[in-house]
C-alpha positions in Angstrom: 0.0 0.0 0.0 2.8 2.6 0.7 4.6 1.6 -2.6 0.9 2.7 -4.5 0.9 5.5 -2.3 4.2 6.7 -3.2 4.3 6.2 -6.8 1.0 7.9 -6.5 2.6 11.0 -5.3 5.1 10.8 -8.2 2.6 10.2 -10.8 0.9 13.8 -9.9 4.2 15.6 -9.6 5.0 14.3 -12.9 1.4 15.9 -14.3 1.8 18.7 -12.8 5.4 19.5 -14.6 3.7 18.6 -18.0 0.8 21.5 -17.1 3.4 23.8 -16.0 5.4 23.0 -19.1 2.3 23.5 -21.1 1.9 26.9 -20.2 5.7 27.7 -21.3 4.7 26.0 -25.0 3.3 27.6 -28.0 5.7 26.7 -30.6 7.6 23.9 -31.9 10.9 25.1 -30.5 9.3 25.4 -27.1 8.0 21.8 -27.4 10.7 20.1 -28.8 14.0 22.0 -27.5 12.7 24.8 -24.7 13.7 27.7 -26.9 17.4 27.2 -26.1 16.2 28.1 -22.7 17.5 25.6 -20.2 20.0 26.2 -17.4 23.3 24.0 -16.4 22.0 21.9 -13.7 18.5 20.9 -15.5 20.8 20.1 -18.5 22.9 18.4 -17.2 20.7 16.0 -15.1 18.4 15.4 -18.4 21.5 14.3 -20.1 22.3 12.2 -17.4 18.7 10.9 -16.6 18.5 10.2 -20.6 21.5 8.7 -20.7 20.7 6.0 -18.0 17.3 3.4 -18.2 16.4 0.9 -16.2 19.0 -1.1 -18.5 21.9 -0.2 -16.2 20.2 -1.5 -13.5 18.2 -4.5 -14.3 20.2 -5.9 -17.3 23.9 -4.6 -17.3 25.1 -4.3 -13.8 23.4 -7.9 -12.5 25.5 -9.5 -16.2 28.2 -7.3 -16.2 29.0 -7.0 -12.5 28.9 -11.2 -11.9 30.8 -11.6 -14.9 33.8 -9.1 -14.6 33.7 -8.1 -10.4 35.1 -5.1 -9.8 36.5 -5.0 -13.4 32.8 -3.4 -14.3 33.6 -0.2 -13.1 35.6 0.9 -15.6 32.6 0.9 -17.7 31.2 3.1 -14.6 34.6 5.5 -15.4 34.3 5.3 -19.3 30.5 6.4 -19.0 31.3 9.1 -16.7 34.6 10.8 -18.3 34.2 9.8 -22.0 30.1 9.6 -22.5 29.3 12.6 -20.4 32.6 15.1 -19.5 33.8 14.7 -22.5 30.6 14.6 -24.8 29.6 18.3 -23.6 33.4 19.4 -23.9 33.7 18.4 -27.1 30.2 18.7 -28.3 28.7 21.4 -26.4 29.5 24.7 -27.6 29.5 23.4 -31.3 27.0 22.0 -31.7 24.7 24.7 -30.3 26.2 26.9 -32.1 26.2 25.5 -35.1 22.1 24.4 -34.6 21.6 28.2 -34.2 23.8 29.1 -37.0 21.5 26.9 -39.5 18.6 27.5 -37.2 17.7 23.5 -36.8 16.6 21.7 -33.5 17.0 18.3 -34.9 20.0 16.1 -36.1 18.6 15.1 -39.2 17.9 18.9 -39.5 21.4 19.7 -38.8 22.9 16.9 -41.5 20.6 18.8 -44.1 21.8 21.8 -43.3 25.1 21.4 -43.2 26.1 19.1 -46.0 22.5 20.0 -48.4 21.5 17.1 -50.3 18.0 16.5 -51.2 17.1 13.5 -49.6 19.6 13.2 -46.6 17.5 14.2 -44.0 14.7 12.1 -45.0 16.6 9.0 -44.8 18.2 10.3 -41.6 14.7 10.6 -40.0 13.8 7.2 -41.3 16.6 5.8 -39.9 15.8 7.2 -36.6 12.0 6.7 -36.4 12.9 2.8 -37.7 15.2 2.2 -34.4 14.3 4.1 -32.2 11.1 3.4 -31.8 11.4 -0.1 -30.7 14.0 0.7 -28.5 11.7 3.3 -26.6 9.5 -0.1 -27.0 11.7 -2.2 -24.9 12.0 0.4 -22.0 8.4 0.2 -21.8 8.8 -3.6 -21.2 11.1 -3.3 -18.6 8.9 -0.9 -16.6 5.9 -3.3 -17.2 7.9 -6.1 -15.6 9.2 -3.9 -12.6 5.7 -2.8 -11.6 3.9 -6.9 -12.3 6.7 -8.0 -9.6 6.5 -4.9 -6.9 2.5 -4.4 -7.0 0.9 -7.9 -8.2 -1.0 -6.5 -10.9 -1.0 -8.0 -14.8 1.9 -6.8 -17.5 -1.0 -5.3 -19.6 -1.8 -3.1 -16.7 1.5 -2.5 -15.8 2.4 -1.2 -19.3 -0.6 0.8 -19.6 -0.2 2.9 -16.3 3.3 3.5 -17.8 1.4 4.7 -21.0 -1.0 7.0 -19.1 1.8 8.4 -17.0 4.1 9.6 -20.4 2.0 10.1 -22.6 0.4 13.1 -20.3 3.5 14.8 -19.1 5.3 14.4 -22.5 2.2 15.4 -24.6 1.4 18.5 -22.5 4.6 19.6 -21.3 6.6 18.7 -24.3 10.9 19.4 -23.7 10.0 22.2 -20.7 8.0 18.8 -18.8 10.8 16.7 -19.9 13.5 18.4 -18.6 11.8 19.2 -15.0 10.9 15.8 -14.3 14.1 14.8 -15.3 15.6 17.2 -12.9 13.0 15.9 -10.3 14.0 12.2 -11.5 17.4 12.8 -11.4 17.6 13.9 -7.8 15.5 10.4 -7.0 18.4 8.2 -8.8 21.4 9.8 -7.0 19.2 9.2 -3.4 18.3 5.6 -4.5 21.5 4.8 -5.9 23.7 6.2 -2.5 21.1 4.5 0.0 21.4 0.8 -2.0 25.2 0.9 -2.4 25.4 2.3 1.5 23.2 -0.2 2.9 24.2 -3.4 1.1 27.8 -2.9 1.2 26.8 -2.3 5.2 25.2 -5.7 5.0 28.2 -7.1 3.4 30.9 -6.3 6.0 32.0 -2.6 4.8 33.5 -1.3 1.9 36.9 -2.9 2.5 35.7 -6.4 3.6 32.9 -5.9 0.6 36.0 -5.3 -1.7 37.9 -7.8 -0.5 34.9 -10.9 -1.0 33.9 -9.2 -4.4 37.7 -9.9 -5.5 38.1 -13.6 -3.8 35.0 -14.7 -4.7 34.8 -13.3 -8.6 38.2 -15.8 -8.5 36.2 -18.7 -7.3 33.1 -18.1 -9.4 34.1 -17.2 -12.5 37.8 -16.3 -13.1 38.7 -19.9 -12.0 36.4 -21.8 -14.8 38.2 -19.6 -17.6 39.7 -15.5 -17.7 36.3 -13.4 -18.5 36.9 -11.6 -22.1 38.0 -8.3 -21.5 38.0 -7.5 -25.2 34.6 -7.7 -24.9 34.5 -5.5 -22.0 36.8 -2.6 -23.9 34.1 -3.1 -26.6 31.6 -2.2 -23.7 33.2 0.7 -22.4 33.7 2.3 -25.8 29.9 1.2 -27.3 28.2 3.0 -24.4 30.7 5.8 -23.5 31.4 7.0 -27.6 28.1 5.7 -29.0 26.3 7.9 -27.1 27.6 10.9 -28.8 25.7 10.0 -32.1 22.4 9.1 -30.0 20.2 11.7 -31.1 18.5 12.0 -27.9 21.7 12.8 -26.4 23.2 15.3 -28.6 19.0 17.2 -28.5 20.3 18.3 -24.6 23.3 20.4 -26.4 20.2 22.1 -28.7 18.4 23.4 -25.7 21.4 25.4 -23.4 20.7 28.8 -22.3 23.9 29.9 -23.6 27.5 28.7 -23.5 28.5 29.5 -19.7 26.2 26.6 -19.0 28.5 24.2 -20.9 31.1 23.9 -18.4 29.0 23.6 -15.1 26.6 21.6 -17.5 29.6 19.4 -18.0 30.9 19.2 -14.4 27.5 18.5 -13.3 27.0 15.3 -15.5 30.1 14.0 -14.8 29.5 13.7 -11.3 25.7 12.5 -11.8 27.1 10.0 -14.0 29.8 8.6 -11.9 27.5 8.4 -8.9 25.1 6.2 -11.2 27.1 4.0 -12.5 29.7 3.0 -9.9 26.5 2.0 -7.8 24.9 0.2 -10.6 28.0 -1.9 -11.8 29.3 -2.1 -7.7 26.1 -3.6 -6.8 26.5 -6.0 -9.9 30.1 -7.0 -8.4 28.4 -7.5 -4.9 26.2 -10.3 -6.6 29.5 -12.3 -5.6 29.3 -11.8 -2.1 25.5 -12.3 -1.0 25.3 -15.4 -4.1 27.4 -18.4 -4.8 25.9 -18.6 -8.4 24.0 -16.7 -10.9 20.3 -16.7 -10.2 18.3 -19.6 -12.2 14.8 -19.5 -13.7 12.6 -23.3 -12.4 14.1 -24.7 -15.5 17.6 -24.1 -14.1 18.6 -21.7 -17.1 20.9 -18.4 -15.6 18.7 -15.5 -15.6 21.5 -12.7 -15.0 18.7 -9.8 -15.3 17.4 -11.6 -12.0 20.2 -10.7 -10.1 19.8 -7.9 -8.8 16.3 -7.5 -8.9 16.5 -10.7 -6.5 19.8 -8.7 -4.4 17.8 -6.0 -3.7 14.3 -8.1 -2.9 16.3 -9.9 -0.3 18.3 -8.1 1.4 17.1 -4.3 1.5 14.1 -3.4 3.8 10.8 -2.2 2.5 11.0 1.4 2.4 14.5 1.4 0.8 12.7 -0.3 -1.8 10.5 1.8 -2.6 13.2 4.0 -3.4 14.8 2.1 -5.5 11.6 0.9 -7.3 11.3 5.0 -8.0 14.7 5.2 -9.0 14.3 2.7 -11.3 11.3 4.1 -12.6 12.7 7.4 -12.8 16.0 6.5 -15.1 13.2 4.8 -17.3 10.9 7.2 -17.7 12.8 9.8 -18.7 14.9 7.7 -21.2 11.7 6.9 -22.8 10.5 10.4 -22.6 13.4 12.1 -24.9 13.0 8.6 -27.8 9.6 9.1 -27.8 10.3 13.1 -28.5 13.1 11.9 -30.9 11.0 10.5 -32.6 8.1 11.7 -33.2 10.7 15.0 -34.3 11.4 13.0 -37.0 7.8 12.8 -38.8 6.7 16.2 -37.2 9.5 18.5 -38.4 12.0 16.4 -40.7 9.2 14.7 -43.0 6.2 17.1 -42.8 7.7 20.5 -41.7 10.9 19.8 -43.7 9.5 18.6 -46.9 6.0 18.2 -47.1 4.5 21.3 -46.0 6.8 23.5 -45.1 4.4 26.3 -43.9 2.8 24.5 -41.8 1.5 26.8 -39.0 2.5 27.3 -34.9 -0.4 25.9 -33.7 -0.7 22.9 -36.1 2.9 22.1 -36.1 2.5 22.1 -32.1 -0.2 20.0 -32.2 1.8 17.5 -34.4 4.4 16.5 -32.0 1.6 16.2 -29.6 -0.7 13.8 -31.3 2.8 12.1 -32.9 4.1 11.9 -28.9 1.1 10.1 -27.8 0.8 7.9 -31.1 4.4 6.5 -30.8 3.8 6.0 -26.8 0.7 3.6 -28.0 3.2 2.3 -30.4 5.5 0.9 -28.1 3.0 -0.1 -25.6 1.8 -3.0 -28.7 5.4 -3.8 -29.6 5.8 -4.1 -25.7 2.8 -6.4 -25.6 3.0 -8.4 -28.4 7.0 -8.7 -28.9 7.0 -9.1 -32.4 10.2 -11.1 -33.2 11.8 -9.0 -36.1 11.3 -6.0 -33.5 13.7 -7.5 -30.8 16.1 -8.0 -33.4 15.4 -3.9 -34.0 15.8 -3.3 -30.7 19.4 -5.0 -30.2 20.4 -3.6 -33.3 19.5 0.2 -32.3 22.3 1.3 -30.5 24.9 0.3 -33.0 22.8 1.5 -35.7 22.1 5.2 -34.5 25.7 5.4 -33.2 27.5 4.3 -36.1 25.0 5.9 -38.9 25.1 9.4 -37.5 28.4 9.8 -35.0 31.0 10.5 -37.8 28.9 12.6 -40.4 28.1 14.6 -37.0 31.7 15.1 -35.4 33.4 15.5 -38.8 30.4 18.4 -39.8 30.8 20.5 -36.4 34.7 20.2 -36.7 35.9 19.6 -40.6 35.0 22.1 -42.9 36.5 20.0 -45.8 33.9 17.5 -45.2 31.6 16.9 -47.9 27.8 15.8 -48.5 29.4 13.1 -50.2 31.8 11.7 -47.5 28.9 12.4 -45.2 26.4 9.5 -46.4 29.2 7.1 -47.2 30.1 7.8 -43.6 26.4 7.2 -42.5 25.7 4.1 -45.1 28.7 2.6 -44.0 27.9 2.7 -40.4 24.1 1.2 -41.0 26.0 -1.5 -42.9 28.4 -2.0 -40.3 26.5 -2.3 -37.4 23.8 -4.6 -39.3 26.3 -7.1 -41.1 28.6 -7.5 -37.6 25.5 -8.0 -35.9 24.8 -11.0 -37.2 28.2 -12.4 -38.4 28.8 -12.3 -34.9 25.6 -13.0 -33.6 23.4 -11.1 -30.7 25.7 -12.1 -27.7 28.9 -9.8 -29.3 26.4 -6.5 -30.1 29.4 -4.5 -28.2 31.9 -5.2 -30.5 29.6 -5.1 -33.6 28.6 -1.5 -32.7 32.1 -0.2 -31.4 33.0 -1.5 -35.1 30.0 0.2 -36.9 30.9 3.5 -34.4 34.9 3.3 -35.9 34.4 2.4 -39.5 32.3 5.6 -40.6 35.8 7.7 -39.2 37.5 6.3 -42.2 35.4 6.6 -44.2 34.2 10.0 -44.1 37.4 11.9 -44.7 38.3 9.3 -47.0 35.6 10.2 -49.5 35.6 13.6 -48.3 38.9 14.3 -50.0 38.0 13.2 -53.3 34.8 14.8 -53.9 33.2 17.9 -54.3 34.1 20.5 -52.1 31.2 22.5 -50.0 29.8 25.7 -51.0 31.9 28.3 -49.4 29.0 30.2 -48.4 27.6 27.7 -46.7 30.5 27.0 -44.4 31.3 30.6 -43.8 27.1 30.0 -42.7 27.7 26.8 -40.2 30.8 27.9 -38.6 30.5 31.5 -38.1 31.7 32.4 -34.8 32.9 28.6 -34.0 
């Protein structure tokens, strides 16, 4: 009863930010990036909020942290430095910059603008609606799960609270609603995440003894049977540190800064958010080896390692910390699932409609788009969370390497390289696509890492490569995108 009671209490704050961000919106700028209105500390916890799901929690850390020990935090350290200090170092000022340069809120936007091309950003959009979508699907599931186990009620339900709950903060709020509740959610992880770290490595001795186990037992449990592959675990740190630089959800936070003073705090500020969230994800994972003396197994005796820590935290933290943690994990989902469900519906609102079928397209109508688009894509992913439509799981595996090695090179090499061509830019993003699909499955599902870190590298040959022996860019356009960068 306290858990309903509590997540009622959340649900409301959560609609009350989407009618306060509903009185802040009356055009598509406002809905979609703030108006480049958004101060350091909001940023930088809606990047950080975005950046971590439920995934971390549930799926990675439980895998990653029985598998490796204490070897999992460098992903932890690579997520934190790489995939957050130095995305809005190197990103930041850029990229807003150049956005308001060319006056575009979206990165297919930006790709048209800044290499032309007829069709460029049409494909880019496709690309984006076509893989993201089923990945916003599969956060969806997660959620459904998380609340069938904590409050006894079916998966349908489950899933269509969390549908009810999005789709009105996200439809009425829009980007101003997304990023307060991710401030608001932010603030929940980093208390949920400190109290579950504190309190089981308090169960398991202290944080010396705790290291100590972690370190002999990881020996006896796994390291013993056969060395775990740390190539695979480079792949890991590199995938989700670098590949979230081309994630288009990620790079909209850099669209929406007040101004550039916000960049370095902004920066600071995510760092530390991010280190906080994912040493106490992947630390729990490694503590899997103190409180267990094996993975967790479904009745059939198969290893379920996304049972780990759901089962850690079942057993061994008291009631009320769980309800923390229940919000916390509801909290990094939500607002993951909040900016791909605003990615894309972007990408039929502006990039196919606004951009090339009607371009003047009103305020009010355009507004009204990404609203009824927003709440079409939530119902969307609340049937391919149902029904789990087999080609869409492959989808969903295949999305981060997809979107990270399709649009990472064509968008570093365009903020930074003026020599780099419209040319250069699609054989950067085709050969990225073709990457991530083909390694995918010459390598099959279980080695996704290194297919994406592979799709993620290949496109930074490529694009320079082609670049150099084709057509230069219009002049005037470059003096355009890089004036005062």
């Amino acid at each position: 009863m306290t858990a309903i009671i509590v997540v009622s209490i959340f649900t409301a704050v959560m609609i009350a930010a989407g009618l306060w961000g509903m009185k802040k919106t009356a055009t598509l700028n406002d809905f979609f990036i703030g108006s480049r209105s958004i101060g350091p500390w909001v940023s930088a916890l809606s990047y950080g909020t975005t950046y971590f799901s439920a995934v971390i929690f549930i799926g990675f850390a439980g895998h990653l942290g029985w598998g490796y020990g204490l070897n999992a935090l460098w992903i932890a350290v690579g997520n934190a430095f790489l995939g957050a200090f130095l995305a809005w170092v190197i990103l930041g000022r850029r990229t807003r910059r150049m956005t308001q340069n060319l006056d575009v809120v979206t990165m297919p936007e930006l790709l048209q603008e800044r290499y032309g091309g007829k069709y460029f950003k049409i494909i880019a959009a496709s690309v984006i609606f076509l893989f993201l979508l089923p990945y916003a699907a599969s956060v969806f599931k997660g959620l459904g799960y998380l609340f069938e186990v904590n409050f006894h009620i079916s998966f349908d339900s489950a899933l269509l609270i969390m549908v009810a709950i999005t789709g009105v903060y996200l439809i009425l709020g829009g980007y101003f609603a997304v990023t307060l509740t991710d401030f608001i959610q932010g603030i929940i992880m980093v208390i949920g995440a400190l109290l579950m770290v504190t309190i089981l490595t308090d169960k398991a001795g202290g944080l010396l003894a705790s290291l100590q186990q972690i370190s002999l037992n990881h020996y006896k449990h796994v390291y013993a049977q056969g060395a775990p592959d740390y190539f695979m675990l480079a792949a890991l740190v590199f995938m989700t540190s670098f590949g979230a630089w081309g994630m288009p959800q990620m790079v909209q936070k850099f669209y929406s800064i007040k101004n550039e003073k916000v960049i370095k705090i902004a920066a600071f500020a995510t760092f530390g958010f991010a280190l906080i969230i994912s040493v106490c994800a992947y630390f729990t994972g490694a503590l899997t080896h103190v409180f267990f003396s094996e993975p967790v197994k479904t009745a059939a005796g198969v290893i379920n390692f996304d049972a780990m820590i759901p089962e850690l935290l079942i057993r061994y933290l008291p009631e009320s910390v769980m309800i923390v943690i229940l919000l916390l994990i509801l909290s990094a989902s939500m607002s993951t699932l909040s900016a791909l469900v605003l990615v894309s519906a972007s990408s039929i609102a502006i990039d196919l409609y606004k951009g090339h079928v009607n371009p003047a397209v009103s305020k009010t109508k355009s507004v009204f788009m990404m609203r009824f688009l927003s709440g079409l894509f939530i119902i969307i992913s609340y049937f391919i969370a149902k029904y789990e439509f087999s080609f869409i799981i492959t989808l969903m595996s295949l999305s981060w390497g997809v979107i990270a090695g399709g649009f990472l090179a064509p968008y570093v090499y365009g903020i930074y390289w003026k020599r780099t061509t419209l040319a250069g830019a699609q054989a950067g993003m085709f050969s990225g696509i073709v990457s991530a699909i083909s390694f995918f499955y010459i390598l099959g599902p279980s080695k996704s890492p290194i297919a994406s870190s592979i799709a993620i590298i290949v496109p930074f040959a490529i694009v320079p490569a082609v670049s150099l022996f084709t057509k230069k860019p219009a002049p005037r356009k470059i003096v355009k995108a890089f004036k005062g960068i």
